[in-house]
C-alpha positions as YAML, in Angstrom:
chain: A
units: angstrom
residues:
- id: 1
  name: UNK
  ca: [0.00, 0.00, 0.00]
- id: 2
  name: UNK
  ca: [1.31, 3.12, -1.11]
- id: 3
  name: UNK
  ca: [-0.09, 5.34, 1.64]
- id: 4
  name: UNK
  ca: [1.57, 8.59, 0.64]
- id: 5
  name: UNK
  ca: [0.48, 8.80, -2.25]
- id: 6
  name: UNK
  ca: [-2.97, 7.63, -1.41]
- id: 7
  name: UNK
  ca: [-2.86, 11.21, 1.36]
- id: 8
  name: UNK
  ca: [-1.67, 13.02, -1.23]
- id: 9
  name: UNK
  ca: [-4.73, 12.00, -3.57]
- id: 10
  name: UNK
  ca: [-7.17, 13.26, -0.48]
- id: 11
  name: UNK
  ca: [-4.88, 16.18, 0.34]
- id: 12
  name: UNK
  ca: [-6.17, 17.55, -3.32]
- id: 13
  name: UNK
  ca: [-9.99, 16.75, -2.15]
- id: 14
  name: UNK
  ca: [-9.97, 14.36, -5.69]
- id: 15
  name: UNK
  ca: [-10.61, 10.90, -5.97]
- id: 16
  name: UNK
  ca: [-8.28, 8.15, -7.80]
- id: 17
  name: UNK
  ca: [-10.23, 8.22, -10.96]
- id: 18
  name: UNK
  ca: [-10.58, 11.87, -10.98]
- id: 19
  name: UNK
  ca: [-6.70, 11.84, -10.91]
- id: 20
  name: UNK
  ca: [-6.42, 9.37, -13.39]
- id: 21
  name: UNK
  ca: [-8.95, 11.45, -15.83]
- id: 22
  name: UNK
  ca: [-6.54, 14.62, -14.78]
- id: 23
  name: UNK
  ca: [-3.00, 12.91, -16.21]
- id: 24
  name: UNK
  ca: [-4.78, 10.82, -19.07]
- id: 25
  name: UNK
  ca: [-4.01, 6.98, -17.51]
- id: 26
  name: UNK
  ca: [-6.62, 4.20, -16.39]
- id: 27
  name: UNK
  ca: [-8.37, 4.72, -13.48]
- id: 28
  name: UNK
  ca: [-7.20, 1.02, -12.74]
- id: 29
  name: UNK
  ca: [-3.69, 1.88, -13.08]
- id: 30
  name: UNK
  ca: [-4.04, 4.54, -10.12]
- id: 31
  name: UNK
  ca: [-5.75, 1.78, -7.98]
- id: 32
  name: UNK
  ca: [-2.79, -0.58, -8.26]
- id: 33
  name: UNK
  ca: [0.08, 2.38, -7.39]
- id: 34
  name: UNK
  ca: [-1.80, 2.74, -4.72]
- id: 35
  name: UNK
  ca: [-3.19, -0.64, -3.25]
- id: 36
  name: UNK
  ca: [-0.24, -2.99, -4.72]
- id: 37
  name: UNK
  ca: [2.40, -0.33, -4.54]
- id: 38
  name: UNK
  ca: [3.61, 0.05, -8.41]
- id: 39
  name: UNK
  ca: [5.77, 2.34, -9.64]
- id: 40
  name: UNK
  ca: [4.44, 4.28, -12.86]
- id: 41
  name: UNK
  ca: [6.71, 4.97, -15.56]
- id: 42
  name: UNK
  ca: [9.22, 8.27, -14.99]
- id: 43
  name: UNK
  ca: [7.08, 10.60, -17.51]
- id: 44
  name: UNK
  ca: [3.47, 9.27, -15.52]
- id: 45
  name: UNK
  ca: [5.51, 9.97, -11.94]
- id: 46
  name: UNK
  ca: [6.61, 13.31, -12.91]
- id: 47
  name: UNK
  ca: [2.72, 14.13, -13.96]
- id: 48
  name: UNK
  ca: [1.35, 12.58, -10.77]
- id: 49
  name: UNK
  ca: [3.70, 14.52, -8.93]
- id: 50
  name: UNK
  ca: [2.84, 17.74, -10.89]
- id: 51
  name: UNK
  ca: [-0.77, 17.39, -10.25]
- id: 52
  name: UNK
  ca: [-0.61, 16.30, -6.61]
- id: 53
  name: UNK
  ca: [1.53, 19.40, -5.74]
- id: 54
  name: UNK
  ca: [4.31, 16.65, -4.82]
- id: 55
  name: UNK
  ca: [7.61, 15.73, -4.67]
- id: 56
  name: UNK
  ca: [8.55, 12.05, -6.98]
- id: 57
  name: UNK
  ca: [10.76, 11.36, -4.36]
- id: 58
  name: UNK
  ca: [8.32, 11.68, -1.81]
- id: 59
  name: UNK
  ca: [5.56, 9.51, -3.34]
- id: 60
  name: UNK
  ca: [7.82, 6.82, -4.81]
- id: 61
  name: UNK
  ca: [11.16, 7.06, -2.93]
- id: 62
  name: UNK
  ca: [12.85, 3.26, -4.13]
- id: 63
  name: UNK
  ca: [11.48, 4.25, -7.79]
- id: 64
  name: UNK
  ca: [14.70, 4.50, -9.26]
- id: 65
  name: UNK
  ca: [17.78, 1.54, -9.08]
- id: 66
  name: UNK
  ca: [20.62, 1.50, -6.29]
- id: 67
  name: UNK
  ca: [23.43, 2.80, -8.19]
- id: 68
  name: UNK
  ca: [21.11, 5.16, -10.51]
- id: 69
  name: UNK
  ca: [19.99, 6.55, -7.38]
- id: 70
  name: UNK
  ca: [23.33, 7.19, -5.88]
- id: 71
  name: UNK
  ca: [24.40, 8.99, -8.57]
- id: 72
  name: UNK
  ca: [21.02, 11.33, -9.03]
- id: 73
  name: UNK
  ca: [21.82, 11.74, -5.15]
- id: 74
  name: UNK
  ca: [24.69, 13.15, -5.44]
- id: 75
  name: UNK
  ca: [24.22, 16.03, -7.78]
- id: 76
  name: UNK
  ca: [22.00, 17.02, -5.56]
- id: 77
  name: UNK
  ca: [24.57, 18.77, -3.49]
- id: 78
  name: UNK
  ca: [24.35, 22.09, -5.52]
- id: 79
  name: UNK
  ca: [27.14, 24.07, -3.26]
- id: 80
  name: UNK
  ca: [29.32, 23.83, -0.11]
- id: 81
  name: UNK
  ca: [29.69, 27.07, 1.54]
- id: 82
  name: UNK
  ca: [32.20, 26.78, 4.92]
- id: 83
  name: UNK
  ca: [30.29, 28.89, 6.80]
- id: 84
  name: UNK
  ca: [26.98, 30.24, 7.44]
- id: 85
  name: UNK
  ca: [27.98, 33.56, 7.16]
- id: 86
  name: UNK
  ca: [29.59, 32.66, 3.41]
- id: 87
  name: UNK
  ca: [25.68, 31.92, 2.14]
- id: 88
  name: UNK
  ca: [24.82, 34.70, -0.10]
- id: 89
  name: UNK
  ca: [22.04, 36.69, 1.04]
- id: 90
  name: UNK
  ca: [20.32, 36.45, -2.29]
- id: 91
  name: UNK
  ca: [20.10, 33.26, -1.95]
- id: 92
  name: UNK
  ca: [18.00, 33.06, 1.63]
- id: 93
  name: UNK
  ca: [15.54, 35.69, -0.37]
- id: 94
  name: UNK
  ca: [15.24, 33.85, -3.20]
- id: 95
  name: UNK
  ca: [14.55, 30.47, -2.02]
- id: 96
  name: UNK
  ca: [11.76, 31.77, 0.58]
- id: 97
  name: UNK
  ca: [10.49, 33.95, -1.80]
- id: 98
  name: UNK
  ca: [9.71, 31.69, -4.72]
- id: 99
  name: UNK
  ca: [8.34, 29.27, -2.48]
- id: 100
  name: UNK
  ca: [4.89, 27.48, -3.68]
- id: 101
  name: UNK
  ca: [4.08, 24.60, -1.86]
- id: 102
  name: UNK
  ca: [5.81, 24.10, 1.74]
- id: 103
  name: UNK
  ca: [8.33, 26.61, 4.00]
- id: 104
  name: UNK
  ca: [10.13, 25.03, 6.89]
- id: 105
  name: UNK
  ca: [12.72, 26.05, 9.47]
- id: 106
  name: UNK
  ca: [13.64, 23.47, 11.88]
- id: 107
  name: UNK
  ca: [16.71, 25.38, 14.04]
- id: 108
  name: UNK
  ca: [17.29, 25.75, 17.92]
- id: 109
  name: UNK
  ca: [16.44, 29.67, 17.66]
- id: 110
  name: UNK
  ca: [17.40, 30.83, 13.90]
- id: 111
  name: UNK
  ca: [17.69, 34.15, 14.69]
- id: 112
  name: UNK
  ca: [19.21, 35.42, 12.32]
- id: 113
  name: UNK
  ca: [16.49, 34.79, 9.74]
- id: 114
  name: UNK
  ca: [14.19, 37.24, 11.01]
- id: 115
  name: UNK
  ca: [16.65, 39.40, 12.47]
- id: 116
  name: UNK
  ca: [18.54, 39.98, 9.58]
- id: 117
  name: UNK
  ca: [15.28, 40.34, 7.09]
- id: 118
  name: UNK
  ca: [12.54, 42.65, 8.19]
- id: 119
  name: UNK
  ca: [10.14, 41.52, 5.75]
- id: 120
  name: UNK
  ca: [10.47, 37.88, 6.57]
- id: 121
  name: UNK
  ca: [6.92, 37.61, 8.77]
- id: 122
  name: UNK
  ca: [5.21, 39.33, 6.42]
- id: 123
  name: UNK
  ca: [6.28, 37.01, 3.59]
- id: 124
  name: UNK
  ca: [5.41, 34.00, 5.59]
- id: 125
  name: UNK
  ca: [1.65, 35.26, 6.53]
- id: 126
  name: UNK
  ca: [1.41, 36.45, 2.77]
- id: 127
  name: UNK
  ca: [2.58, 33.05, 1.66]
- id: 128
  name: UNK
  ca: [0.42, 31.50, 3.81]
- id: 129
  name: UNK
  ca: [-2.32, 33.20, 1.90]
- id: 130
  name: UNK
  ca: [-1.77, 31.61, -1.08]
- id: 131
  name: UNK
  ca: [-1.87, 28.16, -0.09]
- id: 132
  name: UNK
  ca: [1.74, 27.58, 1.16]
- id: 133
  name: UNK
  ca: [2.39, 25.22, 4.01]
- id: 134
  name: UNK
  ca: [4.39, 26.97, 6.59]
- id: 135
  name: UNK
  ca: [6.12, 25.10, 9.63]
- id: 136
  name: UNK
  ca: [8.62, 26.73, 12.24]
- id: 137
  name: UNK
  ca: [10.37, 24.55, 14.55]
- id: 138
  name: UNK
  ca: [11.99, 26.04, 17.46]
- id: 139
  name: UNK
  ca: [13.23, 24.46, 20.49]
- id: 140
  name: UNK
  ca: [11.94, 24.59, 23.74]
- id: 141
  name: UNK
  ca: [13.47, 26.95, 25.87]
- id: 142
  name: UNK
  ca: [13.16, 24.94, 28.79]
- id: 143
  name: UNK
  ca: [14.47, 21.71, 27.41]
- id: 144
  name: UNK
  ca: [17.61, 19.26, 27.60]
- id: 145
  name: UNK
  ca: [18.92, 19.81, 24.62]
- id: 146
  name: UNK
  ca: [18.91, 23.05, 24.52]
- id: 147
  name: UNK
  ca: [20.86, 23.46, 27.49]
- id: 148
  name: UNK
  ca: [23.19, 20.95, 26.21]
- id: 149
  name: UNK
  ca: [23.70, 23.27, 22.93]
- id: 150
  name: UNK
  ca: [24.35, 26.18, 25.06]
- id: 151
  name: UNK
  ca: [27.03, 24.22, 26.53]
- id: 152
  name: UNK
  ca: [28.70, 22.88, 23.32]
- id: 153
  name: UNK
  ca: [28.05, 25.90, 21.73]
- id: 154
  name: UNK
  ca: [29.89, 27.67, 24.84]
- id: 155
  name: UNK
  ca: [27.09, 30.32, 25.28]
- id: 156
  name: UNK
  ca: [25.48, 28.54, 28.11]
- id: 157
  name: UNK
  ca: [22.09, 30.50, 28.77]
- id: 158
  name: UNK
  ca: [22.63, 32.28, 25.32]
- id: 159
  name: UNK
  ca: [20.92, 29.66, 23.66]
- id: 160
  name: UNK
  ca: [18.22, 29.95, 25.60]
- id: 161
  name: UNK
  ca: [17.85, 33.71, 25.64]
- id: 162
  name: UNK
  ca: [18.00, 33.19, 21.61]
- id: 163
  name: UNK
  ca: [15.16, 31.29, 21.66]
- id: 164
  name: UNK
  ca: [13.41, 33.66, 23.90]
- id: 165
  name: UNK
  ca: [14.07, 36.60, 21.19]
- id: 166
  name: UNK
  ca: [12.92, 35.05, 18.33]
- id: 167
  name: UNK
  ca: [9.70, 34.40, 19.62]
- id: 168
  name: UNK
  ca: [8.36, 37.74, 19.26]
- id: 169
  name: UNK
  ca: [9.32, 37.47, 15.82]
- id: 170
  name: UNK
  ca: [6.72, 34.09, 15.32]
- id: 171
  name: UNK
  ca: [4.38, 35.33, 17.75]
- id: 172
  name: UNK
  ca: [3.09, 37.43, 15.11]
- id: 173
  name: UNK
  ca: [1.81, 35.03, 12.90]
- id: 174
  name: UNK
  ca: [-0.40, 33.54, 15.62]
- id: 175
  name: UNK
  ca: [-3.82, 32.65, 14.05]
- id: 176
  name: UNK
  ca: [-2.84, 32.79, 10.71]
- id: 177
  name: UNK
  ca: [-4.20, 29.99, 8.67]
- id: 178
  name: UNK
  ca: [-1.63, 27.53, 7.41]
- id: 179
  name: UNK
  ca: [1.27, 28.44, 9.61]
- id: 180
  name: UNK
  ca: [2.42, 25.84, 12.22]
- id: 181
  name: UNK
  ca: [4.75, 27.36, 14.79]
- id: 182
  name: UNK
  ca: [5.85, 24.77, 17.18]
- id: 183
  name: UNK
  ca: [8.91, 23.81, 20.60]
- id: 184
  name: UNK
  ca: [10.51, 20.55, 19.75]
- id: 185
  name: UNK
  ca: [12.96, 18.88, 21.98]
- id: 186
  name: UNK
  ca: [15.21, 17.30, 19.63]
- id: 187
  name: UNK
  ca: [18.88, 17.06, 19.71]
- id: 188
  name: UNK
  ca: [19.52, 18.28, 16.30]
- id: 189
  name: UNK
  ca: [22.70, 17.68, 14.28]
- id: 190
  name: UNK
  ca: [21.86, 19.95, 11.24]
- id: 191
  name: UNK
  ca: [19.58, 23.22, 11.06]
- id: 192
  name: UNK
  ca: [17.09, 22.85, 8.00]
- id: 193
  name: UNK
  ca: [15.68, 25.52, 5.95]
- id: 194
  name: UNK
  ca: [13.40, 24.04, 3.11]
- id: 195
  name: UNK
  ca: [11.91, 25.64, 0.18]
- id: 196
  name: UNK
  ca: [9.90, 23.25, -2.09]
- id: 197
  name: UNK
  ca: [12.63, 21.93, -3.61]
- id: 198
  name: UNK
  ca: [15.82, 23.52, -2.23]
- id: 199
  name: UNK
  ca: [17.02, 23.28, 0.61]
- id: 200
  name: UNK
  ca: [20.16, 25.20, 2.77]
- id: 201
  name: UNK
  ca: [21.53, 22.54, 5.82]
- id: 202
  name: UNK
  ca: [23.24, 24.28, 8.60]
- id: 203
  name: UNK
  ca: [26.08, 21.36, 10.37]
- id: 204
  name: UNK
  ca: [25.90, 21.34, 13.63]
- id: 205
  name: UNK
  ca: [29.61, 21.46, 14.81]
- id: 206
  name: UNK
  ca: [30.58, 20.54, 18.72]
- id: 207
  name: UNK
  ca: [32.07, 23.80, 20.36]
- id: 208
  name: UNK
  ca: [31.53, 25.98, 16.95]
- id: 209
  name: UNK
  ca: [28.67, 28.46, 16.56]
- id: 210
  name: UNK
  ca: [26.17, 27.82, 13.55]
- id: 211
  name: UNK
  ca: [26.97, 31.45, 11.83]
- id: 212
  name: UNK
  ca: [30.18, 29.42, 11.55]
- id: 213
  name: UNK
  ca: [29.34, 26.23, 10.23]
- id: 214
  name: UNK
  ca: [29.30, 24.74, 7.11]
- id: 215
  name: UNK
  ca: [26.17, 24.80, 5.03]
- id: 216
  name: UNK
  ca: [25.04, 22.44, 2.55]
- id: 217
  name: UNK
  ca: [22.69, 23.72, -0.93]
- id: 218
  name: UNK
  ca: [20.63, 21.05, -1.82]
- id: 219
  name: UNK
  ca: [18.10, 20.64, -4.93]
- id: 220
  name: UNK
  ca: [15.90, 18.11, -4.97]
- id: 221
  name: UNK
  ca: [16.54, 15.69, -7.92]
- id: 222
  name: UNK
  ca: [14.06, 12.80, -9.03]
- id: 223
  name: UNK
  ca: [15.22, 9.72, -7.96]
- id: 224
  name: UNK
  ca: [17.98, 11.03, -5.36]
- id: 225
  name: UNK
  ca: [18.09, 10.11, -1.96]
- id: 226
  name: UNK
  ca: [19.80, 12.85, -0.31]
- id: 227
  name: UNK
  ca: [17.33, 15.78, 0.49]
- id: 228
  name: UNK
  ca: [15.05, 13.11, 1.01]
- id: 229
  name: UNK
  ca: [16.83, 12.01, 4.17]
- id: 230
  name: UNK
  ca: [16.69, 15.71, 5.35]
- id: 231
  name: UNK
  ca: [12.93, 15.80, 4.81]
- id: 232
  name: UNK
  ca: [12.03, 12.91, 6.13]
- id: 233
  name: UNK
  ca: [14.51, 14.50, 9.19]
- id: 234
  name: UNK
  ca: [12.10, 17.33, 9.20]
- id: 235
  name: UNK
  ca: [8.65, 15.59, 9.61]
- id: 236
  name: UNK
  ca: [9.87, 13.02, 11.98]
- id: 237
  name: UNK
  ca: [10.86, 16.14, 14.16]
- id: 238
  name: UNK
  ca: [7.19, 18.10, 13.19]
- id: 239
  name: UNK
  ca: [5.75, 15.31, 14.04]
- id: 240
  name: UNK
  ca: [6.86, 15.36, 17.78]
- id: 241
  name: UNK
  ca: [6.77, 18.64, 17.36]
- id: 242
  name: UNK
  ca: [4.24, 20.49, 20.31]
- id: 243
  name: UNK
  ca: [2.94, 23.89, 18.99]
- id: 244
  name: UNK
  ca: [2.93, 26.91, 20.92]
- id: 245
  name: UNK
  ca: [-0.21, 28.63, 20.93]
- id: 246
  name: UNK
  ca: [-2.53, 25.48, 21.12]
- id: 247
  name: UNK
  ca: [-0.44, 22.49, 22.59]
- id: 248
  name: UNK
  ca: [-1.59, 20.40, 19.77]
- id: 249
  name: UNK
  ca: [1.19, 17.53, 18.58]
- id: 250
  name: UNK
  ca: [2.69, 17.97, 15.13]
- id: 251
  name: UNK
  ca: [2.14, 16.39, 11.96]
- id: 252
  name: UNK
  ca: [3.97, 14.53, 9.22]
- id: 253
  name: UNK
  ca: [3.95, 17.43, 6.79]
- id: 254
  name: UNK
  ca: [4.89, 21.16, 6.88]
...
């Protein structure tokens, strides 16, 4: 049973035929990706994936051989930059600006994001708007491994106080439809900042602040395997995820 892609099927509010009509294929052939766990042909998975508002990867992630998939995987690594500070600031505009499906941060505090663009909120609540999927991931001031960051980070409280400043920031997009702002308590080893399909990764370096890290450009490639594994780092931290203003758990998807 292909279960994602059976979600992402109701996500749209279509049925399987109705998608099947939509990319010109039997309605049977829908049925058995879905119940017997096919994989469609590349052009029929790129069209699925199109319609569904998808990633391939996502809805088919072993559709593509071992070695063909290692190889896809690693051109997905766009650029190395060896610190944080090194990432042109073009690039955090562009990739949160030309967003049209999901925005995620997953970070301890981030704040430089907001700090260091002023238009930033108002982006998110005007992306929001127009259907995009917007998840902030924070962690909670008052947890273990955040005082363990301080520590390795050699800040001590700092990382806490962080935290505690970039909250104003979110608090403003309380109540706005489609925006997920939530604490986790998860010992992170990478910060993640993904748009649709790019993606900036943040390493997480013992006794090293983040600004002067290393940070990974990724593009999501069909077949790779790579910013898959940061994705599916992403939801399985959403998804314990506990957000602030209601207290309700996270889900699988920003």
């Amino acid at each position: 049973m292909n279960e994602r892609l059976r979600s992402a099927i109701h996500a749209q509010g279509i049925t399987p035929a109705e998608l099947a009509a939509k990319i010109g294929v039997d309605p049977k052939s829908v049925e058995r990706w879905i119940t017997k766990g096919r994989n469609p042909y590349a052009k029929t998975r790129a069209a699925v994936a199109l319609a569904l508002q998808q990633s391939e990867n996502y809805l088919w992630p072993d559709a593509l051989p071992e070695q063909k998939a290692k190889i896809v995987s690693e051109s997905e690594l766009v650029h190395t930059y060896p610190k944080r500070n090194d990432v042109p600031a073009e690039l955090w505009s562009r990739i949160f600006r030309q967003a049209t499906r999901h925005i995620g941060v997953l970070a301890y505090a981030g704040l430089f994001l907001p700090e260091g663009d002023s238009g930033l909120v108002p982006l998110l609540k005007a992306k929001a708007a127009e259907g995009v999927k917007v998840s902030i991931l924070l962690g909670n001031p008052d947890s273990a491994a955040v005082a363990l960051r301080g520590e390795e980070e050699g800040v001590g409280e700092g990382m806490r106080r962080r935290i505690e400043a970039v909250l104003p920031f979110y608090q403003q997009l309380e109540g706005t439809p489609g925006i997920w702002v939530g604490f986790h308590e998860t010992t992170l080893y990478n910060s993640i900042y993904w748009c649709d399909s790019e993606m900036l990764v943040n390493t997480h370096v013992l006794g090293c602040y983040a600004s002067h890290a290393p940070v990974m450009h990724l593009k999501e490639l069909p077949g790779g395997g790579m910013f898959r594994t940061f994705t599916e780092c992403f939801e399985r931290v959403q998804a314990n995820s506990v957000n602030i203003w209601t207290g309700q758990q996270g889900t699988m998807r920003p």
